[in-house]
C-alpha positions as CSV (number, residue, x, y, z in Angstrom):
1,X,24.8,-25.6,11.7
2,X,23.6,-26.5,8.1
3,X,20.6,-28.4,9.2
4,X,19.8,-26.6,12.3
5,X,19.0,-23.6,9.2
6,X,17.5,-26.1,6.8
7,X,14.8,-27.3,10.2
8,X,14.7,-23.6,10.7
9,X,13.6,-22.6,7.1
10,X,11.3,-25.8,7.3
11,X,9.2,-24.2,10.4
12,X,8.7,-20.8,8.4
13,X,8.0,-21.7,5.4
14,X,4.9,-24.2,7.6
15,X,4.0,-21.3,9.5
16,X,3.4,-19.0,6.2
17,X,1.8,-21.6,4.3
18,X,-1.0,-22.2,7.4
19,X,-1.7,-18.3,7.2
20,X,-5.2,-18.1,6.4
21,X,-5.7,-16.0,3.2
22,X,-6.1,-11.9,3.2
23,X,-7.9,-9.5,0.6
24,X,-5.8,-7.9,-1.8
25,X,-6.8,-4.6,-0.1
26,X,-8.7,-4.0,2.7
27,X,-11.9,-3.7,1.8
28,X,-14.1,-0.5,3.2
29,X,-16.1,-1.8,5.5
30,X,-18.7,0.3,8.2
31,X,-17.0,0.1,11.3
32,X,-17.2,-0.4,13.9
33,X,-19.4,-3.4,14.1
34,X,-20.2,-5.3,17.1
35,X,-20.9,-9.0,16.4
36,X,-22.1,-12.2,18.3
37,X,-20.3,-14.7,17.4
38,X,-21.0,-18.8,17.9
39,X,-19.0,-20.6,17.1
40,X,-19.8,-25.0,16.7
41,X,-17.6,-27.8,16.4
42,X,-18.2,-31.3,17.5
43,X,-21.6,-30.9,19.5
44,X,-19.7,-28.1,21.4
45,X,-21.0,-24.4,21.5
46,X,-19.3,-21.1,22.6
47,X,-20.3,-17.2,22.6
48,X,-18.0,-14.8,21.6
49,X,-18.5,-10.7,21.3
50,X,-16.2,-9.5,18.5
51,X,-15.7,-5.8,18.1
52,X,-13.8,-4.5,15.2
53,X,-12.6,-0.8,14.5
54,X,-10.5,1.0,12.7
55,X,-7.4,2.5,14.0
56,X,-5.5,4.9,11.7
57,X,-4.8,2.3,8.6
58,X,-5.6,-0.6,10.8
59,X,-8.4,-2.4,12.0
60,X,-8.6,-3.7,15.0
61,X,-9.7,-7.2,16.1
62,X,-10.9,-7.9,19.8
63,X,-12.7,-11.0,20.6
64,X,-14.2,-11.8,24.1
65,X,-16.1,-13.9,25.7
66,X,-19.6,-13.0,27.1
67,X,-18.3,-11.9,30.4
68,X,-16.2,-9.4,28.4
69,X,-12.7,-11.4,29.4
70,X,-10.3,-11.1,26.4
71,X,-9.7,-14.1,24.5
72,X,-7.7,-12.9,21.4
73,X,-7.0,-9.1,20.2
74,X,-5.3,-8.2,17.1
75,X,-4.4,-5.7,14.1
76,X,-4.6,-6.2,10.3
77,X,-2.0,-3.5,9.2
78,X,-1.2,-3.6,5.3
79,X,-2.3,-7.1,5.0
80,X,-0.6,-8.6,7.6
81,X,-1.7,-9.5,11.3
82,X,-0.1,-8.2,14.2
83,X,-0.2,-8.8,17.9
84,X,-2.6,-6.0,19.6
85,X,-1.7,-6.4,23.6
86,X,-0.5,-9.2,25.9
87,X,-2.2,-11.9,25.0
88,X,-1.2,-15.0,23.7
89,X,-1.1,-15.8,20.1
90,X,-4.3,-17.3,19.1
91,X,-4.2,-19.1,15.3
92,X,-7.9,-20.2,15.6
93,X,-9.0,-16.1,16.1
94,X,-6.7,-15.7,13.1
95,X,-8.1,-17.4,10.8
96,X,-11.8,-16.7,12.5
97,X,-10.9,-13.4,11.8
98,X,-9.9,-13.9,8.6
99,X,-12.9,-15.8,7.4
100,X,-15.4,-12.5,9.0
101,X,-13.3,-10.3,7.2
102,X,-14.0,-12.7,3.7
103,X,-17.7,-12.5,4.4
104,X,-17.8,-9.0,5.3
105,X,-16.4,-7.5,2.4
106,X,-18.6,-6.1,0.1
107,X,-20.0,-8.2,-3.1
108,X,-18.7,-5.4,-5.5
109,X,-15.2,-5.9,-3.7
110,X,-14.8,-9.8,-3.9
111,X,-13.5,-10.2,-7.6
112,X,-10.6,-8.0,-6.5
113,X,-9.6,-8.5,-3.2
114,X,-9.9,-12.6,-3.4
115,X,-10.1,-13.9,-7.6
116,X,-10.5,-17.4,-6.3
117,X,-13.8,-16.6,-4.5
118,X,-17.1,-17.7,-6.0
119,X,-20.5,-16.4,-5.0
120,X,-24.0,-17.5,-6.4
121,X,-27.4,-17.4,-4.5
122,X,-26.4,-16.3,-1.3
123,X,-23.5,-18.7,-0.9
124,X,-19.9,-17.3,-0.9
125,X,-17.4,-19.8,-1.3
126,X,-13.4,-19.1,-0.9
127,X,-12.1,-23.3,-1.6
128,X,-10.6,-25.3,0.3
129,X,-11.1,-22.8,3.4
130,X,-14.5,-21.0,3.7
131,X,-18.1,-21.2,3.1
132,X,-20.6,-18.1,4.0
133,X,-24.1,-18.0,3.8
134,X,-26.1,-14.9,4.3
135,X,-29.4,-15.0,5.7
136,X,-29.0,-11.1,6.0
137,X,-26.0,-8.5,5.7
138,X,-24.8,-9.1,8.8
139,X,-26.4,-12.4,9.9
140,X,-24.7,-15.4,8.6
141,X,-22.4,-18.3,8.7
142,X,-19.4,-19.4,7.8
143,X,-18.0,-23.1,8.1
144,X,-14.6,-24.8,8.0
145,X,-15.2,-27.8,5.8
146,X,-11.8,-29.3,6.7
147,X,-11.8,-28.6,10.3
148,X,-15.4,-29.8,10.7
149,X,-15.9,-26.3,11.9
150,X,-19.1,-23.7,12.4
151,X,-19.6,-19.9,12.9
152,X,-22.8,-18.3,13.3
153,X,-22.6,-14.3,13.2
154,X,-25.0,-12.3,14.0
155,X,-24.8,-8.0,14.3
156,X,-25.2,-6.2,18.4
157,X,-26.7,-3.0,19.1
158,X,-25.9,-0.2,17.3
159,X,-24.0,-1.5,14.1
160,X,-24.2,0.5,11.5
């Protein structure tokens, strides 16, 4: 019984510490934003459509592919992520999300909503888990060092 609790504690305190980090607050961002996303890891490309909203005191996450076929939705509510549908959980749109909501936050929110982050020239840099680089507002990337890993994001239609 005693280890079955101690293997049990084990696995949540894993799954907490691979949550990908949050702002402090959510930051006020111009929604809602259509993106192309494409997304590069080991020679391999894929194009996404991410759309993100805001519900009430939520914001809403849905990526899909470009056929429109869902491939992850979900809802930051008060800093934590929650399940938005019937699809399966998907870690990787997690912490994708995660990382667009880093570089989307305004510059004049950054010191508060993540003190670690570090921006000069262009370059955003939240270490050991993301670096963005702007080539525009809303056209950039953002790379994975450790997972070898590469987003480029670009703004659809009529974004404000």
């Amino acid at each position: 019984m005693i280890r079955a609790l101690l293997i049990g504690c084990l696995l949540l305190l894993a799954a907490c510490a691979s949550q990908p980090p949050l702002p402090v607050h959510t930051p006020s961002l111009a929604l809602p934003l259509q993106l192309h996303v494409e997304r590069e890891q080991d020679g391999q490309r894929q194009d996404w459509l991410l759309v993100i909203q805001r519900e009430g005191d939520a914001l809403r996450w849905s990526l899909m592919d470009p056929l429109g076929i869902p491939q992850a939705r979900q809802k930051l509510v008060e800093g934590t992520w929650q399940a938005d549908g019937l699809l399966p959980p998907n870690p990787q749109a997690r912490e994708l999300f995660a990382a667009l909501l880093f570089a989307l936050t305004p510059a004049a929110e950054v010191p508060g909503n993540y003190p670690q982050a570090r921006e000069h020239d262009g370059v955003r840099v939240l270490k050991p888990h993301w670096q963005v680089i702007y080539q525009a507002p809303l056209a950039f990337s953002v790379s994975m060092p450790g997972q070898h890993l590469n987003y480029r994001v670009s703004a659809l239609g009529n974004t404000p």
